[in-house]
C-alpha positions as CSV (number, residue, x, y, z in Angstrom):
1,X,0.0,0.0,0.0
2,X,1.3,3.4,-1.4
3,X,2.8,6.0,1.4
4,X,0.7,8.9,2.1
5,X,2.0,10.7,4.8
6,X,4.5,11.1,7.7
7,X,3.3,11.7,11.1
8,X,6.0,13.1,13.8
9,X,6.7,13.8,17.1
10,X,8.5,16.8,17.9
11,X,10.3,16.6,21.1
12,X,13.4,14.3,20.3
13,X,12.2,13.9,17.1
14,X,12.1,16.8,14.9
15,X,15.1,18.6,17.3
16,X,16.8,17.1,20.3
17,X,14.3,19.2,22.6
18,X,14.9,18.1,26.1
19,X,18.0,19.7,27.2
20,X,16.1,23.1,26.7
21,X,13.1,21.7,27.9
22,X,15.3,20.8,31.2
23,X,17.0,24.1,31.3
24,X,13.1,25.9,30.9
25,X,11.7,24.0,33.9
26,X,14.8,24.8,36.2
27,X,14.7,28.2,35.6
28,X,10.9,28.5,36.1
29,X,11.6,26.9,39.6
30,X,14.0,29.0,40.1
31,X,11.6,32.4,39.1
32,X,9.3,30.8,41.4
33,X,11.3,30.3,44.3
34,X,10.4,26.8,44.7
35,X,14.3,25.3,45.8
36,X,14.1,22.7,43.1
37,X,17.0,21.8,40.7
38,X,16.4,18.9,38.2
39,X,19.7,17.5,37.3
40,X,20.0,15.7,33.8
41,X,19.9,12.3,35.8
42,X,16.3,13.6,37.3
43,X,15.2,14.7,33.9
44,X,15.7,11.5,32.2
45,X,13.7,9.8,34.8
46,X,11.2,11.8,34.8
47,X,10.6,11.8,31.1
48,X,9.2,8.1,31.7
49,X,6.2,10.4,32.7
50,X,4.8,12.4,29.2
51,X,3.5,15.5,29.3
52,X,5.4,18.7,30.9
53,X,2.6,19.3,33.8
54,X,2.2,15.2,34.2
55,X,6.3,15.5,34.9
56,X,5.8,18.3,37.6
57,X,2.8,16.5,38.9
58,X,5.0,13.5,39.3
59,X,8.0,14.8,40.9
60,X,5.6,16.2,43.6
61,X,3.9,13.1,44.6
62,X,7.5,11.0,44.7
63,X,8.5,13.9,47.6
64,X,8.0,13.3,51.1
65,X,6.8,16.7,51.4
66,X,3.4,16.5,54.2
67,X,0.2,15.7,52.1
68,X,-1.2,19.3,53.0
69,X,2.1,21.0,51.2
70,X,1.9,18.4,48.1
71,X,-1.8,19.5,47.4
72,X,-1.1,23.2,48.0
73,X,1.7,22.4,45.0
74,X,-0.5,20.6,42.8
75,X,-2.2,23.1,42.9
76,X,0.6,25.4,40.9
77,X,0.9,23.0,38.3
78,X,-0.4,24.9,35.7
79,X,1.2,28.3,36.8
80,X,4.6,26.6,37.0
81,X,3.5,24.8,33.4
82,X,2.7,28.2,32.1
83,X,5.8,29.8,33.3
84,X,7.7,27.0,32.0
85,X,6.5,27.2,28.5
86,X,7.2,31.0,28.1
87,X,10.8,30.6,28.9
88,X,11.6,27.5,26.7
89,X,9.5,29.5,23.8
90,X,11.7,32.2,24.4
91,X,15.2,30.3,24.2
92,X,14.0,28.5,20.8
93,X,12.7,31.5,19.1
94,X,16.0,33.0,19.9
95,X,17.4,29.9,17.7
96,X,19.0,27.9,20.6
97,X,17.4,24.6,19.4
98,X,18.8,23.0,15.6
99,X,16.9,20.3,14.1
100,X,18.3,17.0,14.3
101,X,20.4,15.7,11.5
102,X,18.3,14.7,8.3
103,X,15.0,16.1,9.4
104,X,14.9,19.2,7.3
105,X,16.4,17.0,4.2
106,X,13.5,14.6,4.8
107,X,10.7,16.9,5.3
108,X,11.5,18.5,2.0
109,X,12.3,15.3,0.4
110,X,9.0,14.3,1.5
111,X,7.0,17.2,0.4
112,X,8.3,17.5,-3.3
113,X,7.1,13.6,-3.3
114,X,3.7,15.1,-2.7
115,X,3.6,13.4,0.5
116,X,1.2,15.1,3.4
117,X,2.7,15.6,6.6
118,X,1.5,15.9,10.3
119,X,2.5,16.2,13.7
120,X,1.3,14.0,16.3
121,X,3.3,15.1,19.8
122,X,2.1,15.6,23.5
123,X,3.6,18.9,24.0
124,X,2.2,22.3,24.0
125,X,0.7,24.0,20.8
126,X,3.2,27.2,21.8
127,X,6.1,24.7,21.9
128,X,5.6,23.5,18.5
129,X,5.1,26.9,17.0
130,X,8.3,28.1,18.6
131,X,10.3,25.4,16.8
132,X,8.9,25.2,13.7
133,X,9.1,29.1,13.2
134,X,12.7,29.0,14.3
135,X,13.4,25.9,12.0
136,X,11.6,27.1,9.0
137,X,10.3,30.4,9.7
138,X,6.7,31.1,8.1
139,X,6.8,28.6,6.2
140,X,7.2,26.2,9.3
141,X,3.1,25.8,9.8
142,X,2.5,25.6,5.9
143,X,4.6,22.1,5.8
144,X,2.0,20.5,7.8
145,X,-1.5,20.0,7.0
146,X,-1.9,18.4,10.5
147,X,-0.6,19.6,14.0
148,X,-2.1,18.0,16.6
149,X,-0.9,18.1,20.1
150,X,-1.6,17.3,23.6
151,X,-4.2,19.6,24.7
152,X,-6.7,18.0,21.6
153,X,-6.5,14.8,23.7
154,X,-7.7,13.1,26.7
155,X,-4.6,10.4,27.2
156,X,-1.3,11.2,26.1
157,X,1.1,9.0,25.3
158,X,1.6,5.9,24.9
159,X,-2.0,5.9,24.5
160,X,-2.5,6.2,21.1
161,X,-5.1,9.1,21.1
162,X,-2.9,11.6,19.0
163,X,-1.8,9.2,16.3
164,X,-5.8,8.7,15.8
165,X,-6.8,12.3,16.3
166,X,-3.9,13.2,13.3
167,X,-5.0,10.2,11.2
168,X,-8.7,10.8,11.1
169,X,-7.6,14.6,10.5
170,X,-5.5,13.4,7.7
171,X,-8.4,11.5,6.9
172,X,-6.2,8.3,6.5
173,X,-5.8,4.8,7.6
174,X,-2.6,4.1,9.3
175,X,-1.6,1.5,6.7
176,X,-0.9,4.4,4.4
177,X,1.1,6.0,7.0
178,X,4.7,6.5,8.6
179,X,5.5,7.8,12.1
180,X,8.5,9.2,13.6
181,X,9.5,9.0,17.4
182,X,12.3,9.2,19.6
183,X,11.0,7.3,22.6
184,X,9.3,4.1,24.1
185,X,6.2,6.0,25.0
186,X,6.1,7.4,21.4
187,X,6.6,4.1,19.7
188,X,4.5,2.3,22.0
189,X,1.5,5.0,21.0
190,X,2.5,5.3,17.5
191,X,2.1,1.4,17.4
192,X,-1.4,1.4,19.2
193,X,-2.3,3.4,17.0
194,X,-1.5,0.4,14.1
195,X,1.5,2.7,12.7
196,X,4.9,1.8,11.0
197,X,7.2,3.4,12.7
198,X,11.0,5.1,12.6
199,X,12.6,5.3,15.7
200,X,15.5,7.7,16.1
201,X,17.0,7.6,20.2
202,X,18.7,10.6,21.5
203,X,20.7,10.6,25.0
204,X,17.6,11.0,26.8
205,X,15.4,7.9,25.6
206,X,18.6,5.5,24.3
207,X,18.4,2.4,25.8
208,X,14.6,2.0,25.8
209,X,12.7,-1.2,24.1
210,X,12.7,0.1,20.5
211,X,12.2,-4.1,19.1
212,X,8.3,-3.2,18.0
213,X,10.1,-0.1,15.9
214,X,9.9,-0.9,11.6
215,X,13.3,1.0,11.7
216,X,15.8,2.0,14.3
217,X,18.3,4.8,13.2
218,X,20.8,6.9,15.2
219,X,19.3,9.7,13.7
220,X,18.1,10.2,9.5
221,X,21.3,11.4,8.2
222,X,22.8,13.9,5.9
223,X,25.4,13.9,3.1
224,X,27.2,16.3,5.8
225,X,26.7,13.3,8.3
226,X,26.2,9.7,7.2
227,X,24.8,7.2,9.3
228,X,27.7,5.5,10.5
229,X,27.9,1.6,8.5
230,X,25.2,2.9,6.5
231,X,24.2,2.2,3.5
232,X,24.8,-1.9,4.4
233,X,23.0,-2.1,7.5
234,X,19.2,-0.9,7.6
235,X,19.4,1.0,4.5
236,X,20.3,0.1,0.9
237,X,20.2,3.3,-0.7
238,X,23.0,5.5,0.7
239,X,23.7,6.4,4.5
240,X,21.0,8.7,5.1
241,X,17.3,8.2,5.2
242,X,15.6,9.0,1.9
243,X,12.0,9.1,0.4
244,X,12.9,6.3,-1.9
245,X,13.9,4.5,0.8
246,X,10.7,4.8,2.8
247,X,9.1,3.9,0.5
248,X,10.5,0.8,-0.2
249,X,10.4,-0.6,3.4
250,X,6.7,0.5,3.1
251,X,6.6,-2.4,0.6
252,X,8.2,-4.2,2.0
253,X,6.3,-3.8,5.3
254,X,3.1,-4.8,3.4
255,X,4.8,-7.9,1.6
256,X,5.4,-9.3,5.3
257,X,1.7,-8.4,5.9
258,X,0.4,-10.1,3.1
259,X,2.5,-13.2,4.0
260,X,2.0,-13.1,7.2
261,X,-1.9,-13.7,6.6
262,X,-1.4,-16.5,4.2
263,X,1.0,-18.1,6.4
């Protein structure tokens, strides 16, 4: 079955996210005189948890704070959430935050194919624009005819509720459909969801269980910076992630499906 779109998550996906991310939270404690400091250990821990205000949430109720000072907090969420978001907007529309190798290459790749593409992440609406007007400017919400994000939905991920909200917005099956994560949550949502699916680890989320992934990838490649023993290993075509490429695993991906029911 022909390719149609690509569906991606953003944080870790489209640009290695979380460092800023970390940076934005810690200084929105920090504005807010709360004493907390989350290290890069605490972070990656705490990413386990999706969702920014799910994160804070979470790092409350581990603390052995009394009950009555942990409610009074939970009760900030959203203020600390909101504070959060305005600085990490702020550092990325400053252009502190480069996409990850290949994605730009892709995306365009993708788009001169005639390929539709969509966003499917759990972060904030503001988030997204920041980056995509820093990575591409105004043209960054005219490359995608979908952006949905975690706000549209009542379970984030790894429940697959924004992989269906941006394929019935695409108005297409999954079948007909790529997604692109960086995580275990990610995957296991883009999966639920009944998507093929790229997987591309950074620091934060290496090491996870990536074997339900179609394709797992350091990151997509550029002629400037080759997938190390690539082409020979996943890919055929050269050491970066192409169109072609895609969609040849596609059909490959629907051979094994086809066999797989007559077998």
């Amino acid at each position: 079955m022909t390719t149609e779109a690509l569906i991606l998550d953003v944080d870790g996906t489209l640009a290695d996210t979380e460092e800023v991310h970390r940076q934005a939270f810690n200084q929105a404690f920090e504005r807010l005189h709360l004493g907390w400091q989350w290290t890069a250990a605490t972070y990656r821990r705490l990413l386990a948890v999706t969702g920014g205000k799910e994160r804070i949430a979470a790092f409350i109720d581990e603390s052995s704070l009394p009950p009555a000072q942990r409610r009074a907090l939970m009760a900030r969420v959203p203020e600390i959430h909101a504070l959060k978001t305005d600085v990490y907007t702020s550092i990325v529309r400053d252009g502190g935050l480069p996409l990850r190798p290949g994605v730009e290459r892709l995306l365009d790749e993708a788009h001169e194919a005639g390929l539709r593409l969509a966003i499917a992440s759990t972060t904030t609406a503001a988030n997204i624009d920041a980056l995509l007007q820093a990575a591409w400017g105004a043209r960054g919400l005219e490359l995608f005819d979908v952006i949905a994000c975690g706000d549209q939905v009542r379970h984030k991920k790894p429940a697959p509720d924004i992989y269906q909200l941006a394929l019935d917005t695409l108005g297409l099956p999954p079948e007909r459909c790529i997604a692109f994560e960086d995580s275990t949550n990610g995957l296991r949502s883009a999966r639920a969801a009944g998507l093929w699916t790229v997987v591309t680890p950074t620091f934060w989320t290496e090491g996870g269980d990536f074997t339900a992934a179609g394709l797992l990838l350091p990151h997509l490649g550029d002629p400037q910076q080759p997938i190390p023993g690539e082409p020979g290993g996943r890919l055929r075509q050269a050491a970066w992630l192409g169109v072609d490429e895609l969609q040849r695993l596609a059909c490959a991906r629907d051979a094994d499906s086809v066999h797989a029911l007559f077998h």
